[in-house]
N, CA, C and O atoms as a Tinker XYZ file with bonds, in Angstrom:
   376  protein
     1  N      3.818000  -12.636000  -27.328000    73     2
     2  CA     3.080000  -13.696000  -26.668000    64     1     3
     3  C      3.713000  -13.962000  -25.302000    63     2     4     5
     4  O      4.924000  -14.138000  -25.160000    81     3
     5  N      2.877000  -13.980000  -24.366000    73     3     6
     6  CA     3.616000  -14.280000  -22.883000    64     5     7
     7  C      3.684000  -15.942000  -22.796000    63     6     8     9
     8  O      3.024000  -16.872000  -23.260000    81     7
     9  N      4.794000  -15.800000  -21.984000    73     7    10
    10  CA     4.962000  -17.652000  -21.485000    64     9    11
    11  C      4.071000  -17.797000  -20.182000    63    10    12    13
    12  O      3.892000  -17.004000  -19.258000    81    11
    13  N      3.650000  -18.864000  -20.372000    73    11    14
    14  CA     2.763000  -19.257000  -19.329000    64    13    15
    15  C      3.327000  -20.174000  -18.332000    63    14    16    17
    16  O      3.367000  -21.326000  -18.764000    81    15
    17  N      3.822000  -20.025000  -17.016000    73    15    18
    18  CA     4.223000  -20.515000  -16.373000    64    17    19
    19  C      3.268000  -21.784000  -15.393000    63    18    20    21
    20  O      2.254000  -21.598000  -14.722000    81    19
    21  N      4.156000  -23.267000  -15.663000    73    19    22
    22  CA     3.482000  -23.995000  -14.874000    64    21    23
    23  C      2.781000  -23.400000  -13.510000    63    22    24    25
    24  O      3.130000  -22.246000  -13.262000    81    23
    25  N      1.939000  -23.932000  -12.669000    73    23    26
    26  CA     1.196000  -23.620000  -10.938000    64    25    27
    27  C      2.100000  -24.271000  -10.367000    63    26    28    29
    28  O      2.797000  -23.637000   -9.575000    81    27
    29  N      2.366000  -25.610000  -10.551000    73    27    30
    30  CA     3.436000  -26.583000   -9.764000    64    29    31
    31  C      4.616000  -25.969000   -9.261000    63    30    32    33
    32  O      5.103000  -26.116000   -8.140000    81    31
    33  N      5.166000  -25.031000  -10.514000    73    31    34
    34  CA     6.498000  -24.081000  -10.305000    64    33    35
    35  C      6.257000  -23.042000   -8.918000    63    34    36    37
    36  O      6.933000  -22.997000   -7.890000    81    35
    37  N      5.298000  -22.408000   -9.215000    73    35    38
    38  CA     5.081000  -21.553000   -8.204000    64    37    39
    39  C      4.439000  -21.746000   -6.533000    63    38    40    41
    40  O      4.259000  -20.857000   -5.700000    81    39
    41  N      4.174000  -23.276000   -6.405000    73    39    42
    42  CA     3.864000  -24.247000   -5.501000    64    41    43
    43  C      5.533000  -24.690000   -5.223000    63    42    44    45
    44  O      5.815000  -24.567000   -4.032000    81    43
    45  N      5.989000  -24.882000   -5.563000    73    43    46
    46  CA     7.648000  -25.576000   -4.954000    64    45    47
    47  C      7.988000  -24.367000   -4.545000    63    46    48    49
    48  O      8.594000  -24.297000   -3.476000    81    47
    49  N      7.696000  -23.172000   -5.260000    73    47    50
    50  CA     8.610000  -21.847000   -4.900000    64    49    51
    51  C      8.543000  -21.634000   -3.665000    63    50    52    53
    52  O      9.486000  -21.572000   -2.876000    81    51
    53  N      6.885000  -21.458000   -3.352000    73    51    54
    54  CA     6.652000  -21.512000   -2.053000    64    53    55
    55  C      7.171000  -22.286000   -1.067000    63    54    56    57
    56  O      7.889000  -22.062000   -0.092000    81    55
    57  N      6.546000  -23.443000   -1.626000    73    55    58
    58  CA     7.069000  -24.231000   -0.652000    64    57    59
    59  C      8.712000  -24.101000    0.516000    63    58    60    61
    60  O      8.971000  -24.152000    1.718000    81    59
    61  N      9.609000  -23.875000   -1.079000    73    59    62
    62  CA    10.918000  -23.744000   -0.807000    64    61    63
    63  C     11.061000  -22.482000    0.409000    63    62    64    65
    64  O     11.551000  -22.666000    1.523000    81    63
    65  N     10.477000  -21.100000   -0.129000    73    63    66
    66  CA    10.644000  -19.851000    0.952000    64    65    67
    67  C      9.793000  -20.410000    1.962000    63    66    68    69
    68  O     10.164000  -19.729000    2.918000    81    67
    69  N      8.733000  -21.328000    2.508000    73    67    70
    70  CA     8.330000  -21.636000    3.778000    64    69    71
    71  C      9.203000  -22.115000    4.613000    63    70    72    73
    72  O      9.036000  -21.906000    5.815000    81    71
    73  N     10.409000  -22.920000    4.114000    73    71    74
    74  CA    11.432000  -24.111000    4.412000    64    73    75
    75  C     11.989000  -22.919000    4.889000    63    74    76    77
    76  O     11.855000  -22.585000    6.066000    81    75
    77  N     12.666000  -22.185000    3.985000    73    75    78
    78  CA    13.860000  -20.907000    4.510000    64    77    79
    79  C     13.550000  -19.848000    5.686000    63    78    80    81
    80  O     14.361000  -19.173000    6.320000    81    79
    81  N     11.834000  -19.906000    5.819000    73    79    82
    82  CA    11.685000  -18.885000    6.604000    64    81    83
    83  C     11.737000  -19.928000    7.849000    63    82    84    85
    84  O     12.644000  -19.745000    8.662000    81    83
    85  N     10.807000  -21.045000    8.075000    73    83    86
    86  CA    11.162000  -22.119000    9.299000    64    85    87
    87  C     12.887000  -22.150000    9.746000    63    86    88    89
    88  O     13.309000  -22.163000   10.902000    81    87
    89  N     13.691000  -22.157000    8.520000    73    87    90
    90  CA    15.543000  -21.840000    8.985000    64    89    91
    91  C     15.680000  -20.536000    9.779000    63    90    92    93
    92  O     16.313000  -20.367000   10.821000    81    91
    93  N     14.866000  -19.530000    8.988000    73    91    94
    94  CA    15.534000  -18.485000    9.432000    64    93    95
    95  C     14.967000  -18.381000   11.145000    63    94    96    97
    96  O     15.744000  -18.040000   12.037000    81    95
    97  N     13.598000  -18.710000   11.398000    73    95    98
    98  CA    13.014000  -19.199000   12.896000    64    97    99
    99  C     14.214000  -19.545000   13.503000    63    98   100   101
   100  O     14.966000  -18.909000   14.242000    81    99
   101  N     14.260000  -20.881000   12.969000    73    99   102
   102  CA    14.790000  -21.478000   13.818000    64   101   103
   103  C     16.587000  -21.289000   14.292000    63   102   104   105
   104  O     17.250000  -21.921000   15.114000    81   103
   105  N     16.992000  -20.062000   13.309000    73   103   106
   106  CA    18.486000  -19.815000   13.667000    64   105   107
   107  C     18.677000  -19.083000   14.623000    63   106   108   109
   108  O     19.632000  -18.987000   15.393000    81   107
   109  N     16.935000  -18.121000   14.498000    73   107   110
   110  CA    17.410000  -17.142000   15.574000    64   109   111
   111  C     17.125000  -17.813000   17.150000    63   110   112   113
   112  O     17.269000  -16.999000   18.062000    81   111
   113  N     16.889000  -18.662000   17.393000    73   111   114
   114  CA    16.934000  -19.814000   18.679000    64   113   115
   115  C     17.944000  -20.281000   18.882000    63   114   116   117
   116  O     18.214000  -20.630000   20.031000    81   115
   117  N     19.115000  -20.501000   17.543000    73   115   118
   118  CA    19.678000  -21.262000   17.964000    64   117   119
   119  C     21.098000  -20.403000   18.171000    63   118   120   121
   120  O     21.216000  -19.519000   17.323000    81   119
   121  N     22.479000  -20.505000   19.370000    73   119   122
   122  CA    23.530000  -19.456000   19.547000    64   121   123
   123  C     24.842000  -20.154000   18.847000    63   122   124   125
   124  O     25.275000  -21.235000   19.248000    81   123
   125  N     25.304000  -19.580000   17.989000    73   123   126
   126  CA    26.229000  -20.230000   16.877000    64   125   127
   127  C     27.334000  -19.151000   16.670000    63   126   128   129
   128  O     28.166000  -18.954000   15.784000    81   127
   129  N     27.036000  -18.573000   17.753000    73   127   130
   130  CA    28.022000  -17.120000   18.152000    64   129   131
   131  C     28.258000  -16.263000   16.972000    63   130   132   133
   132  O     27.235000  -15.874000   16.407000    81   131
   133  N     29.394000  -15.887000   16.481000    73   131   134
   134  CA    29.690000  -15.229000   15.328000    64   133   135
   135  C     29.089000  -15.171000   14.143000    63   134   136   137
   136  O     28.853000  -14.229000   13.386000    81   135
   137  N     28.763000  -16.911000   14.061000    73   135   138
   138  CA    28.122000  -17.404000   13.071000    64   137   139
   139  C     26.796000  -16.997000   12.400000    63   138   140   141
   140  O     26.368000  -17.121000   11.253000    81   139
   141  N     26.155000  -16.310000   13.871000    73   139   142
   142  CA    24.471000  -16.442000   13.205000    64   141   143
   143  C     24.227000  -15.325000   12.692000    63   142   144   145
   144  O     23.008000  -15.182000   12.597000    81   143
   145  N     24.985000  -14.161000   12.183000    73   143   146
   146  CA    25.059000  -13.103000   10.853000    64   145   147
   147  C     25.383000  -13.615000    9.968000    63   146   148   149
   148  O     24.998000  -13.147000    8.897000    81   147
   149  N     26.076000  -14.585000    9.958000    73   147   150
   150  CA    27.001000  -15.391000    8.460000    64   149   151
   151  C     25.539000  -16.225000    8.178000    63   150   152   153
   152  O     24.916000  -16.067000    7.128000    81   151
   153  N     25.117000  -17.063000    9.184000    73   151   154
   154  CA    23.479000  -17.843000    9.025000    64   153   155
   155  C     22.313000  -17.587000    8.283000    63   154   156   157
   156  O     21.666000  -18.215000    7.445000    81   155
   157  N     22.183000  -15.927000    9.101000    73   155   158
   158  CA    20.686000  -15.462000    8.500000    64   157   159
   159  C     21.118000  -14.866000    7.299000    63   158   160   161
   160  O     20.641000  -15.354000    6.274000    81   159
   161  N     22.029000  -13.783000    7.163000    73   159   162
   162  CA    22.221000  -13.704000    6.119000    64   161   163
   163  C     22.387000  -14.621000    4.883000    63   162   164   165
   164  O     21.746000  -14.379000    3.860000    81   163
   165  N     23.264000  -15.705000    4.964000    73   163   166
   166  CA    22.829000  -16.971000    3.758000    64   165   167
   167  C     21.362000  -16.990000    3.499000    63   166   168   169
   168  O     20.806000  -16.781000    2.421000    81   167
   169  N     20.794000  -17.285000    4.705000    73   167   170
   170  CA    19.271000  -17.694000    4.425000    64   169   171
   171  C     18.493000  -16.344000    3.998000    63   170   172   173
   172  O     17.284000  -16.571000    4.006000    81   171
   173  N     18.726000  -15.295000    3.705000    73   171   174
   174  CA    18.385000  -14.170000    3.357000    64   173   175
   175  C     18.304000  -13.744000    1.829000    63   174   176   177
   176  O     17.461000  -13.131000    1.173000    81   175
   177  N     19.713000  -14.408000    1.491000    73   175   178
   178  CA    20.499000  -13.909000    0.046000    64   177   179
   179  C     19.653000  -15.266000   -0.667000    63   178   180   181
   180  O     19.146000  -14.941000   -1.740000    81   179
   181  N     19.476000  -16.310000   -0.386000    73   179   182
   182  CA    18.963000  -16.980000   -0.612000    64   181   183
   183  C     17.341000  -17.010000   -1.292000    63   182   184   185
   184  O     16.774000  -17.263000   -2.355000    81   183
   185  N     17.076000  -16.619000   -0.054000    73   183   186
   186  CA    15.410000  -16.327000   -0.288000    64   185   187
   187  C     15.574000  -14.951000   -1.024000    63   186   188   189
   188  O     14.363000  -14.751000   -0.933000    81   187
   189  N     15.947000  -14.012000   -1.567000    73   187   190
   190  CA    16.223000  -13.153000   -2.329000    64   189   191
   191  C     16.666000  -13.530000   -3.496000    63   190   192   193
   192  O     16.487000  -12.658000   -4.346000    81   191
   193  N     17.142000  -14.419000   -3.857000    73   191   194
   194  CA    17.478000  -15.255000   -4.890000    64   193   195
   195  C     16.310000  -15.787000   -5.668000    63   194   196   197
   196  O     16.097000  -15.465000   -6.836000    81   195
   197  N     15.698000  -16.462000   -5.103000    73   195   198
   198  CA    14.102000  -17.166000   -4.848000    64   197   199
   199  C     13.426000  -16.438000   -5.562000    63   198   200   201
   200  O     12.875000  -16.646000   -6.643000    81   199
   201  N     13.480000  -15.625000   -4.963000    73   199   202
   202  CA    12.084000  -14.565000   -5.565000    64   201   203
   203  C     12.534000  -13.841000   -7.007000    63   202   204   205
   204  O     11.810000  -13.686000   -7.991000    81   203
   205  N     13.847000  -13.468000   -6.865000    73   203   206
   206  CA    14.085000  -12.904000   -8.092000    64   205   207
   207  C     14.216000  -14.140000   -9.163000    63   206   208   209
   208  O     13.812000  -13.811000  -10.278000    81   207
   209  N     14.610000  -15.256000   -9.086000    73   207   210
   210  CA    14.371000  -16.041000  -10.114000    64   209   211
   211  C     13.210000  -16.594000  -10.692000    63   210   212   213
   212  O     13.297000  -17.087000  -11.817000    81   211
   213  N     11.337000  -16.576000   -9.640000    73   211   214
   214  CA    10.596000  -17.455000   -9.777000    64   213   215
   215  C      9.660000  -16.377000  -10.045000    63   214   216   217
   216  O      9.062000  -16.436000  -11.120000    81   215
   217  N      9.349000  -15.101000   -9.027000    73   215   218
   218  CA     8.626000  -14.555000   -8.773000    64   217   219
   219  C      8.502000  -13.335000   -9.859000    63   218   220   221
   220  O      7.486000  -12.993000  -10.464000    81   219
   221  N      9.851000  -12.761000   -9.938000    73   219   222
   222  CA    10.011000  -11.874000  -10.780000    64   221   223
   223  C     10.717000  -11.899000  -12.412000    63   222   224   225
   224  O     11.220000  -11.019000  -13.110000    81   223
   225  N     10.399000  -13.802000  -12.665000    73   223   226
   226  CA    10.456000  -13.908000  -13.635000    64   225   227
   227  C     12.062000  -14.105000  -14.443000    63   226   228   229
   228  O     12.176000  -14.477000  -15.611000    81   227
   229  N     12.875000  -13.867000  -13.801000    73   227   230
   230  CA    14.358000  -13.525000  -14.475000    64   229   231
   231  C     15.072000  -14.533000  -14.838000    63   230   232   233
   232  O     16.052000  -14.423000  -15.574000    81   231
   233  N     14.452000  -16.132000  -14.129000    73   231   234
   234  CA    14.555000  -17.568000  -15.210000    64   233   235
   235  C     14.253000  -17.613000  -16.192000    63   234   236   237
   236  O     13.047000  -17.842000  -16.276000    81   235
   237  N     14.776000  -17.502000  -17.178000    73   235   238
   238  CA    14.332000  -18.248000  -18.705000    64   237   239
   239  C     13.480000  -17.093000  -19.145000    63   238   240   241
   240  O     12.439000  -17.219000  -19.791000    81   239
   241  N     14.062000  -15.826000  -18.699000    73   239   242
   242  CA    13.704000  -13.982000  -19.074000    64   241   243
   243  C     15.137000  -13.880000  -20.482000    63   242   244   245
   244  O     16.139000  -14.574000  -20.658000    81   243
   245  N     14.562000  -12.657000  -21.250000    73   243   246
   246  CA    15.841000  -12.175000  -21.966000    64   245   247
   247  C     17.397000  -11.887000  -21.215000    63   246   248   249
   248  O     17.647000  -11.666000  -20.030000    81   247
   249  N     17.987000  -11.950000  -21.975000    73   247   250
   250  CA    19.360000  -11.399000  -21.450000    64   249   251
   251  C     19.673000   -9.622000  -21.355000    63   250   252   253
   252  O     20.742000   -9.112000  -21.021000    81   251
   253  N     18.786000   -9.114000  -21.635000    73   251   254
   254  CA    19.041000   -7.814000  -21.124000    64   253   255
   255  C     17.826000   -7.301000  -19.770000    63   254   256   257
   256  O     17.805000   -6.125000  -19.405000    81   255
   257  N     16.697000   -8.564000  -19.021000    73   255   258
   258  CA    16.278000   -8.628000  -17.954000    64   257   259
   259  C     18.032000   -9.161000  -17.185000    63   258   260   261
   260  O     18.634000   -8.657000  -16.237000    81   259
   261  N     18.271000   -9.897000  -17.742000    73   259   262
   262  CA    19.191000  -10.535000  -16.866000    64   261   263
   263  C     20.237000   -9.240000  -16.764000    63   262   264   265
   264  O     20.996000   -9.113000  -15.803000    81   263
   265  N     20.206000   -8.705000  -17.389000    73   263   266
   266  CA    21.340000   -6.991000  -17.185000    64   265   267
   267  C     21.106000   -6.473000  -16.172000    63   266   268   269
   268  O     21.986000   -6.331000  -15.323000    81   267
   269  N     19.708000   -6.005000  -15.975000    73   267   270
   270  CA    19.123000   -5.324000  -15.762000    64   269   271
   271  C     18.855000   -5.545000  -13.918000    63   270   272   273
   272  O     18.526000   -4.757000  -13.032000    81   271
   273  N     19.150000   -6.859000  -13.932000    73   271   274
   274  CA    19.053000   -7.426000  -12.370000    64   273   275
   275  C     20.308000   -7.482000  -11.574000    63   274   276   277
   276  O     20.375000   -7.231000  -10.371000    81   275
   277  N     21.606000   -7.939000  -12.580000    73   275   278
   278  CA    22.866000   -7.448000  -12.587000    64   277   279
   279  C     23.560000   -6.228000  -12.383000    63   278   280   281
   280  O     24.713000   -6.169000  -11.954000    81   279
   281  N     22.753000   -5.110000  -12.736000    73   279   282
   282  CA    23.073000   -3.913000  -12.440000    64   281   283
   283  C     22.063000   -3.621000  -11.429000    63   282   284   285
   284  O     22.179000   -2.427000  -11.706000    81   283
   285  N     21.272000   -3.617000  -10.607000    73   283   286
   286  CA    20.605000   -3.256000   -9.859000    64   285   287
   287  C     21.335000   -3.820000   -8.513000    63   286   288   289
   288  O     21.424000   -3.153000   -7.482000    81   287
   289  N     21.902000   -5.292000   -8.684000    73   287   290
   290  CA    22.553000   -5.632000   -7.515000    64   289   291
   291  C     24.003000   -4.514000   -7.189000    63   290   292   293
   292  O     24.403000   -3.865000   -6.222000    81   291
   293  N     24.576000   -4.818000   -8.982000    73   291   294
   294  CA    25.834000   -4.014000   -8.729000    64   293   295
   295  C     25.185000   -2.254000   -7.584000    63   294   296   297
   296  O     25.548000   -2.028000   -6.430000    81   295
   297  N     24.461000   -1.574000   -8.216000    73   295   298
   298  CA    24.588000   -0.535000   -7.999000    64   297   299
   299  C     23.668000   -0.461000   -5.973000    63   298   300   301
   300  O     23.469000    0.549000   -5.299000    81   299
   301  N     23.347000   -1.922000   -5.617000    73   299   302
   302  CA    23.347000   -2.144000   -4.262000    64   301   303
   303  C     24.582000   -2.072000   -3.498000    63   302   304   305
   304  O     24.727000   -1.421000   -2.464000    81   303
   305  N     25.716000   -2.986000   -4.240000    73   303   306
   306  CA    26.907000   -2.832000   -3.592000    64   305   307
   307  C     27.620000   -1.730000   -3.340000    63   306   308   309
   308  O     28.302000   -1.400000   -2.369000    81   307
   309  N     27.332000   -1.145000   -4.476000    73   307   310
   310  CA    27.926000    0.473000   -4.810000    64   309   311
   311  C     27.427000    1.178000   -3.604000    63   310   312   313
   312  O     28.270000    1.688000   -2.866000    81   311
   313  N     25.731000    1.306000   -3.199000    73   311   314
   314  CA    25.641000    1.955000   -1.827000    64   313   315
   315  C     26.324000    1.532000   -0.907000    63   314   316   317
   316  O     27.196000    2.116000   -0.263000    81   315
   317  N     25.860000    0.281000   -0.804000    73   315   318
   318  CA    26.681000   -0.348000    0.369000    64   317   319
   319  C     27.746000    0.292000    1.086000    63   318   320   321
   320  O     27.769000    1.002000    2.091000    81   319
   321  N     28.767000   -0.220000    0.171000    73   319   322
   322  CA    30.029000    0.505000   -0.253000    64   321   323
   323  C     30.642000    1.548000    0.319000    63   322   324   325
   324  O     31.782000    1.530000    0.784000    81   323
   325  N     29.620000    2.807000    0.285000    73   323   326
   326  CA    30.292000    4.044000    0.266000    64   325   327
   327  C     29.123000    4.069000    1.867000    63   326   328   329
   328  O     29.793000    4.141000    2.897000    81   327
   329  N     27.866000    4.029000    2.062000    73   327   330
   330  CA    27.950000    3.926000    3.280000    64   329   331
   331  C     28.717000    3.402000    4.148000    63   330   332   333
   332  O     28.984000    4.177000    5.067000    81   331
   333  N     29.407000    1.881000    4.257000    73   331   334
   334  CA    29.829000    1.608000    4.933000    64   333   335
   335  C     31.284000    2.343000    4.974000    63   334   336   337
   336  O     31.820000    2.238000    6.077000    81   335
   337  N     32.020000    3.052000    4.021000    73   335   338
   338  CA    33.125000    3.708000    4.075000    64   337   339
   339  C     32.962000    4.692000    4.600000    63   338   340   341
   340  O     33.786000    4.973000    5.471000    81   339
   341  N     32.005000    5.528000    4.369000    73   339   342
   342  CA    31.489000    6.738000    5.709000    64   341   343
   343  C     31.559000    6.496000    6.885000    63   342   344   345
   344  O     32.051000    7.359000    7.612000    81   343
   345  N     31.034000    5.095000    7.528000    73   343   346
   346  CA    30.735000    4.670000    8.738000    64   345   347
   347  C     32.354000    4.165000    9.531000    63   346   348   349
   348  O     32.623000    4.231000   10.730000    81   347
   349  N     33.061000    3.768000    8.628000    73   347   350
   350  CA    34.461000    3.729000    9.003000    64   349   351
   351  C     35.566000    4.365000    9.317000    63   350   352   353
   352  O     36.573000    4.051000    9.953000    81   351
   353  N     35.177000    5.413000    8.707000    73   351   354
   354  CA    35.895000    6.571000    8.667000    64   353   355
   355  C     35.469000    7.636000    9.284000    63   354   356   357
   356  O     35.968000    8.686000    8.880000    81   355
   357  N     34.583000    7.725000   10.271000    73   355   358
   358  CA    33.907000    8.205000   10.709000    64   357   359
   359  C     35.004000    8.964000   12.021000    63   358   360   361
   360  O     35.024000   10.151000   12.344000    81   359
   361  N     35.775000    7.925000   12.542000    73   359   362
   362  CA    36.302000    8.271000   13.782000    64   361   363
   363  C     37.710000    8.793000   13.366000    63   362   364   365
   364  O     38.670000    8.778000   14.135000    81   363
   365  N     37.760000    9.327000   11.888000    73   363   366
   366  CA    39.282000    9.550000   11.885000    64   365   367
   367  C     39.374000   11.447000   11.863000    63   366   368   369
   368  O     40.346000   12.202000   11.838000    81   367
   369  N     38.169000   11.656000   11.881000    73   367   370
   370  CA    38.415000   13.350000   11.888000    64   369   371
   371  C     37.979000   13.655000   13.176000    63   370   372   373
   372  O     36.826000   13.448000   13.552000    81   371
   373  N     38.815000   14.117000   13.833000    73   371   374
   374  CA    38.236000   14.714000   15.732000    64   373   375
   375  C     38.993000   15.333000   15.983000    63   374   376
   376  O     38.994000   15.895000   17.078000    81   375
């Protein structure tokens, strides 16, 4: 049997990512020097958050959805990771 999710829920959701995307507007206007990678990115991970909790269900989902989202991030970092260790190491063989 599927759960039927309130409309209201998915009305705040929105609501909420309209708010984050007006932040994310408005950061890139604003010069916070160093800061505004540390900025958008929050407001990024955030709204990525958002969606995976409301949109794609993974609130009040089984615990092996919840694995399953857990390892998908892990194995993001994992690229990450080794690209960015390529990219570092880049200048040590010449």
């Amino acid at each position: 049997m599927e759960k039927v999710v309130d409309p209201k829920i998915y009305f705040r959701t929105a609501i909420v990512l309209l708010v984050l995307l007006a932040a994310t507007w408005m950061i890139a206007y604003i010069d916070l020097g160093p800061f505004n990678l540390i900025a958008a990115l929050a407001i990024a991970i955030t709204k990525a958050i958002v969606i995976a909790l409301f949109f794609m269900h993974i609130k009040g989902s089984s615990r092996l959805l919840h694995l399953a989202a857990v390892a998908g991030v892990m194995w993001l970092l994992i690229l990450i990771s080794l690209t960015l260790s390529d990219y570092f190491t880049r200048s040590w063989v010449q």
